[in-house]
N, C-alpha and C positions, 0 to 999 in steps of 0.2 A: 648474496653478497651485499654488505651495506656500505652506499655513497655516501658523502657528507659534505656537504662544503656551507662555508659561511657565506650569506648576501645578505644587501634591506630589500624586503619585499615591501609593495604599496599599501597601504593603512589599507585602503577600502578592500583587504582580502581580509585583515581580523572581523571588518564589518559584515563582510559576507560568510564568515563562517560562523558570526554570531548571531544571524540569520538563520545560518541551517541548525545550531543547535536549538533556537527558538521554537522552529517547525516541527523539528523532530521528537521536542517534548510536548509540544501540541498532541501530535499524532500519538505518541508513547500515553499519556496521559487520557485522552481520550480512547485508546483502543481497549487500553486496562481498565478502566470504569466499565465500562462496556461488558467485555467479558467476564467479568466480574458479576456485574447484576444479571446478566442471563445465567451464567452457574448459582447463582443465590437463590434466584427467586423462580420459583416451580414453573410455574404460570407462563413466564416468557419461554418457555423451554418449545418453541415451536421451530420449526424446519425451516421457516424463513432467519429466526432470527439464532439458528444453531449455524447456517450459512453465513449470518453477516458477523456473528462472533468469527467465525473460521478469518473471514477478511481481517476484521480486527486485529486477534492473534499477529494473523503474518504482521499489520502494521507493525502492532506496538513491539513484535521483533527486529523488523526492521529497521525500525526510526532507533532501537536500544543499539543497532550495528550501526548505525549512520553516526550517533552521537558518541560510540564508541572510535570512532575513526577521527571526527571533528576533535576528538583532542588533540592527535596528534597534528591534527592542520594547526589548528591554533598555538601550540607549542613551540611549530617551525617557524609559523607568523611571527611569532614572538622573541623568536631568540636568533632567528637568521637563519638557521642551520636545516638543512633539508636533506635528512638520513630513514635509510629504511629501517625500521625494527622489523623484527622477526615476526611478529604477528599480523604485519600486514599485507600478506595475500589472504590469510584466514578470514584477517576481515571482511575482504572482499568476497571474497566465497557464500559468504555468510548475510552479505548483503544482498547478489547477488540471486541465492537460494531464497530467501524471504521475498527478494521483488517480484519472481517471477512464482511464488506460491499466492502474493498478493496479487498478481494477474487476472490466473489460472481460479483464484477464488470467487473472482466475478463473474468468470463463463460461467461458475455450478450455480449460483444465484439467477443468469440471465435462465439459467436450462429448466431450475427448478419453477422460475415462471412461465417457460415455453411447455412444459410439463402440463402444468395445472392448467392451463388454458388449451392447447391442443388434444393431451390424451388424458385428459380429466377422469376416465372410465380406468383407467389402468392405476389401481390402488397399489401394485406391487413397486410402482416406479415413484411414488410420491410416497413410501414411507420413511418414515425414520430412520428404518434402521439401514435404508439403501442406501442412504445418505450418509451416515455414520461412517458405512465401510468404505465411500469412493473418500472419503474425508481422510480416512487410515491410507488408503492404497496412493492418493496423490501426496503426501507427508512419504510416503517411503520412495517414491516417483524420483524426486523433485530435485535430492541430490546425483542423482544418478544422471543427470538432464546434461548437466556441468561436468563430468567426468571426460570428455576430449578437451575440453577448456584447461581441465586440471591437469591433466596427467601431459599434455603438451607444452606447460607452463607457459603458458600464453600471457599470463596474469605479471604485467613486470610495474615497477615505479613509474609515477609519472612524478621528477623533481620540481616539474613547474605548480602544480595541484598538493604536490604530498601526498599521494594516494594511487593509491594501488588499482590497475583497472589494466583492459584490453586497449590495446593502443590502436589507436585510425589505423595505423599505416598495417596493420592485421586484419585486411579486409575477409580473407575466408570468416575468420571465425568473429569478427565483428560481424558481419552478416548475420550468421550463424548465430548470433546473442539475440541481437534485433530480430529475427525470424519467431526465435524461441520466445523473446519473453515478450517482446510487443505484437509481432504480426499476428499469429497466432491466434491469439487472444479477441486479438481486435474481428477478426474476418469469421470468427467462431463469435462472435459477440451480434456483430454486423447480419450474419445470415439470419439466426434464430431472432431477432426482432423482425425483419423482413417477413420470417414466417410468419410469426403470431400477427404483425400487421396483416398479411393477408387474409389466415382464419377468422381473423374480427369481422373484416369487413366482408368477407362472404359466406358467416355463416351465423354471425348473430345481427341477426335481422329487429326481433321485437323489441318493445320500447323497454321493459322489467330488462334484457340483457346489455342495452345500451346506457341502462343506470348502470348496472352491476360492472360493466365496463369499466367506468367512468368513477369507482370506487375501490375497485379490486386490482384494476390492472395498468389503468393510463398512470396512477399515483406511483406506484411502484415499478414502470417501467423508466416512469420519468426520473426516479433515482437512480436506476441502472444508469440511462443514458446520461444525466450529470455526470457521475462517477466517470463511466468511459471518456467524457469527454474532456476532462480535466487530467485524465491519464495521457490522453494522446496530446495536450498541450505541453505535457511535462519531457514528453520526445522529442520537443521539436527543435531546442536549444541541440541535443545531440545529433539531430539530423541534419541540422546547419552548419555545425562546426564541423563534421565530417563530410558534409559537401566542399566548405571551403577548403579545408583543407587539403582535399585533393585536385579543386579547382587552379588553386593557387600555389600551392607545393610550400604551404605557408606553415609551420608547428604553433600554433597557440599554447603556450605554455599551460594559459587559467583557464583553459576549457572545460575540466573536469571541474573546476569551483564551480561554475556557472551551471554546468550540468546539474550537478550536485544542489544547487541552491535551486533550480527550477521543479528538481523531482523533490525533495522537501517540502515545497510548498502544497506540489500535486499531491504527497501523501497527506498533509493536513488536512487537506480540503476536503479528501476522499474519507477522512475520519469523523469531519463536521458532516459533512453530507449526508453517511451511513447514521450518524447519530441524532440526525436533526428531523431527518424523513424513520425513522424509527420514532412511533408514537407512543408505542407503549414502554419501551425501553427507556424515552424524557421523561415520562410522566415517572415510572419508577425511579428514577433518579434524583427529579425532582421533590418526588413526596418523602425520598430518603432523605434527602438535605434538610428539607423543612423540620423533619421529625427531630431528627440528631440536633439542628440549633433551640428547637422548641426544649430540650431535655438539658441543654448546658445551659440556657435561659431559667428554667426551674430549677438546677443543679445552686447555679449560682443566688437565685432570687431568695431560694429557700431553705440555704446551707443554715446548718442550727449555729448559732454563736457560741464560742467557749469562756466558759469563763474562768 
């Protein structure tokens, strides 16, 4: 059923949705280069970085739902009127599906490092193609996760946001969201470095494995742990608003802006991060750019003249 009605909303909500679309083409932008050059180029085609394309992927779908939505914020912003279209639980669905497959994408990243440094001898769990398939089976997983969400339609307007979302006052299955796509994650993320910190320290003893440490695993856990940690700063806006709000028996209209503009950010960052602690991925990016302006530089220097 579509509401409508006409109001002025505050300038600073155009500013903040033009914000989230900022971020969201960051992350869109960045997840597609990305996966991009690990499909292109043979070489990058390793397990690590078949994982962090997977992360990618989810971004740059999710940041294409986010900016998909942000029109119709910006539309309402703009002309008053705060009505549902039809496609707006979809979208949510769909952002929802993507956040929670970008999660879910950084447990198989923290595992396939808890892998190679715990059961390093077991070749069957570090290959490729193991990988492939948990890649196939959590993509067909992932809608199914949402299916009480969906089918109870829990998914209603929020007219003060313009956006479609689980409302506070729906504490089962608000739980229930938060459990699924952040808890989860996080304590699944939290235990397996706890592990590999302990294996470290009590079983690589010599000087040759406290280098190889300090090359192979400190570097690359320490991107996991950015990542995570810039994830769980991006929950914390909805962890607050939904405290107050039952604190206070208060409705914040622009909670989901806020929401919305803090996890934007968090997926950007998560896209710099994945892209910036990936060496060989910049460097192949880099030396693509270089090439492509070196060839329009000679295109142009050495175009023949007509006469």
């Amino acid at each position: 059923m579509n509401v409508s009605h006409t109001q002025y909303f505050p300038f600073w909500y155009i500013i903040n949705d033009l914000f989230i679309v900022l971020f969201n083409l960051i992350t869109f932008s960045i997840g597609t280069v990305f996966v991009l050059l690990v499909v292109r180029k043979k070489k990058l085609r390793t397990i690590m970085n078949i994982l962090s394309s997977n992360s990618c992927l989810c971004g740059s779908l999710l940041a294409f739902a986010i900016l998909w939505d942000s029109f119709y914020m910006i539309k309402s912003d703009i002309t008053g009127i705060a009505r549902q279209d039809r496609n707006c639980v979809i979208r949510n669905i769909c952002m929802l599906t993507t956040m929670i497959a970008l999660n879910y994408s950084l447990c198989l990243q923290t595992y396939h490092r808890f892998i190679t440094i715990v059961y390093s001898q077991q070749t069957s769990l570090r290959s490729m193609n193991f990988y492939i398939k948990i890649l196939i089976i959590q993509w067909f997983i992932y809608p199914f996760l949402l299916l009480p969400i969906i089918l109870s339609n829990e998914i209603v307007y929020q007219p003060g946001s313009f956006v479609c979302q689980i409302s506070f006052s729906n504490i089962p299955f608000f739980i229930y969201l938060f459990i699924l796509s952040y808890g989860i994650p996080l304590i699944f993320i939290i235990i397996l470095h706890v592990c590999m910190i302990y294996y470290i320290q009590k079983h690589w003893k010599s000087h040759r494995q406290r280098r190889l440490t300090s090359i192979y695993v400190i570097c690359p856990l320490q991107r996991i742990v950015l990542i995570t940690l810039v994830l769980i700063i991006s929950y914390l806006p909805c962890g607050i608003f939904f405290i107050y709000e039952h604190l206070y028996l208060t409705v914040i209209p622009y909670a989901q802006k806020i929401i919305l503009l803090f996890a934007s950010l968090s997926f950007a960052l998560t896209m710099i991060l994945t892209f910036g602690f990936n060496r060989s991925v910049r460097r192949s990016s880099f030396s693509l750019f270089h090439r492509t302006n070196r060839q329009m530089i000679k295109h142009i220097v050495y175009r023949p003249s007509r006469k």
